[in-house]
C-alpha positions in Angstrom: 112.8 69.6 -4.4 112.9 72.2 -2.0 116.2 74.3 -1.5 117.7 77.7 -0.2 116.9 79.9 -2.6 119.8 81.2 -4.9 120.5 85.0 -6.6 119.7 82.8 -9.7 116.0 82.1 -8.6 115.3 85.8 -8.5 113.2 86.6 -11.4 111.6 83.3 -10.8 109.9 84.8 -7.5 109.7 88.2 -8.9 107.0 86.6 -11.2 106.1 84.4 -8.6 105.5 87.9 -6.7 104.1 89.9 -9.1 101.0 87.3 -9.9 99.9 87.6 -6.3 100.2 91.5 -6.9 98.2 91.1 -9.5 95.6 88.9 -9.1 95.2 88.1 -5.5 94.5 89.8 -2.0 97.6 87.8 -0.7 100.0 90.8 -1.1 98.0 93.8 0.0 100.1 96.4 -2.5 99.9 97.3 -6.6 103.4 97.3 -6.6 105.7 94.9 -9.0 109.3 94.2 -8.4 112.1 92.9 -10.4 114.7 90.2 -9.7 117.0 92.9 -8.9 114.8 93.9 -5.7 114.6 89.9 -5.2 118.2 89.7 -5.0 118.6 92.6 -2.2 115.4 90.8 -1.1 117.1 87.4 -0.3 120.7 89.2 1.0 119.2 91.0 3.7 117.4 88.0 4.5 120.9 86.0 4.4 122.4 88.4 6.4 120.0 88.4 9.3 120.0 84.3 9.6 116.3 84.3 7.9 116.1 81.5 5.1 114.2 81.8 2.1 113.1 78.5 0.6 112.1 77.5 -3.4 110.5 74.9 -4.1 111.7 73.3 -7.5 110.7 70.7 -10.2 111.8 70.2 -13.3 114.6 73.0 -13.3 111.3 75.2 -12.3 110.8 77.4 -9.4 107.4 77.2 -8.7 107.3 78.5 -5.3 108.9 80.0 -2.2 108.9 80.7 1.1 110.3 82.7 3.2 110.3 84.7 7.3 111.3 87.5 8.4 110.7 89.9 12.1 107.5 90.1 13.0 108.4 93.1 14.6 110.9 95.2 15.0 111.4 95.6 19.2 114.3 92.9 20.6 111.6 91.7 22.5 109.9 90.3 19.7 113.2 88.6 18.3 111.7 84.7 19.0 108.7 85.6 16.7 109.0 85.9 12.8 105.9 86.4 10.6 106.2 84.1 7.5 105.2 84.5 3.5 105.2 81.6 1.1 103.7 81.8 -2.5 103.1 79.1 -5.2 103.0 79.8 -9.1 99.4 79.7 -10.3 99.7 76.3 -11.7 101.2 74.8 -8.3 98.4 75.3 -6.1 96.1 72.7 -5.1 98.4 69.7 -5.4 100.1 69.8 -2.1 103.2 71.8 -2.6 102.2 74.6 -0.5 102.0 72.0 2.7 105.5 70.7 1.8 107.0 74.1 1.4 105.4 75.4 4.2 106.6 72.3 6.7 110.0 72.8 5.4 110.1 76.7 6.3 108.8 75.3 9.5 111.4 73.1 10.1 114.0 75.7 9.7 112.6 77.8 11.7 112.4 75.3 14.8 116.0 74.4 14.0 117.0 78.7 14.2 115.7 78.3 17.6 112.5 80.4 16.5 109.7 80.4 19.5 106.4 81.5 17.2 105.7 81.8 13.8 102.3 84.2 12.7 101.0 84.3 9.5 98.9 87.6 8.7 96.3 86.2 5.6 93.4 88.0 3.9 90.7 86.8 6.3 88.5 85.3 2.8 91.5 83.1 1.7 90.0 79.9 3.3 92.3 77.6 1.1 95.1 79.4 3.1 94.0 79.3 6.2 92.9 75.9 6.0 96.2 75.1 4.6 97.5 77.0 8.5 95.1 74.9 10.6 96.6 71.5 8.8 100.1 72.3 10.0 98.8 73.8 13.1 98.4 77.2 13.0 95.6 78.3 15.3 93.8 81.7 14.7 94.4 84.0 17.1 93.2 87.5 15.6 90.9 88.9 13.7 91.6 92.8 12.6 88.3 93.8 10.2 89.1 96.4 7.4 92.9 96.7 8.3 93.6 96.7 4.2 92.4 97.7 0.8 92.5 96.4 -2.8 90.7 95.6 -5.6 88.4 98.7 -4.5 87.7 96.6 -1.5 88.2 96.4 2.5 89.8 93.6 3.9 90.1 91.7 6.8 93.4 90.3 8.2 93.3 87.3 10.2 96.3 86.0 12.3 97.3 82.8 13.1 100.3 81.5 14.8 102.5 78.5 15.7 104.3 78.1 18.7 107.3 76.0 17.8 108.6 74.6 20.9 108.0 74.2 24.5 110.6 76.6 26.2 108.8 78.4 29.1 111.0 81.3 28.8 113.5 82.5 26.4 
């Protein structure tokens, strides 16, 4: 099931969070959070009409979703930059695509023009996963990040939701 996400989720995607902190190139930073920081997390994103999704099976949360600005000009308000995360043992089976097509859809129904999604360049399950739902690269920035002790490269790809020729 996927569903707005609820204060009562929180430590659910703080752990959610904190693996990708820990393990992968997918958050480029060292530093954990707590469901406290969630909470503020998913109010501000209330508060500025940006959803953030979980996606839930048996009473687990096993994966969100979520977009915010992808800049902060007015001229950039059409355009959000996206984030979604699975638990460790939720990827591969297809979740990701669901969760993912569901941020999607509310995003198309907010009215939002283009989403981007900015991915460690060597996450090819990721991008792969972009390309299915139609996400076309449209960037390449070499040795924009650091962790692990290594450089990384940030690739962009985006989706243009609708068809309106001018905002």
């Amino acid at each position: 099931m996927i569903r707005p996400a609820t204060p009562a989720d929180a430590p659910a995607i703080a752990a959610i969070y904190n693996d990708a902190v820990r393990n992968t190139t997918a958050i480029w930073n060292g530093t954990e959070i707590d469901a406290a920081n969630r909470i503020d997390w998913m109010a501000a994103r209330a508060e500025a009409g940006q959803p953030v999704l979980v996606l839930e099976e048996a009473g687990a949360v096993l994966g969100y979703a979520a977009y915010g600005p992808f800049r902060p000009q007015e001229g950039f308000a059409a355009t959000v930059e996206h984030s979604a995360y699975l638990a460790p043992e939720a990827r591969g089976a297809g979740r990701g695509r669901a969760l993912m097509a569901a941020l999607i859809a509310e995003a198309r129904a907010r009215g939002v023009h283009v989403m981007v999604g900015a991915i460690d360049a060597s996450n090819s399950a990721s991008i792969a996963l972009h390309e299915k739902l139609g996400f076309r690269q449209v960037g390449l920035m070499p040795e924009v990040g650091q962790k692990f002790g290594r450089w990384l490269d940030l690739a962009l790809l985006q989706l243009r939701l609708d068809d309106r020729d001018a905002p």
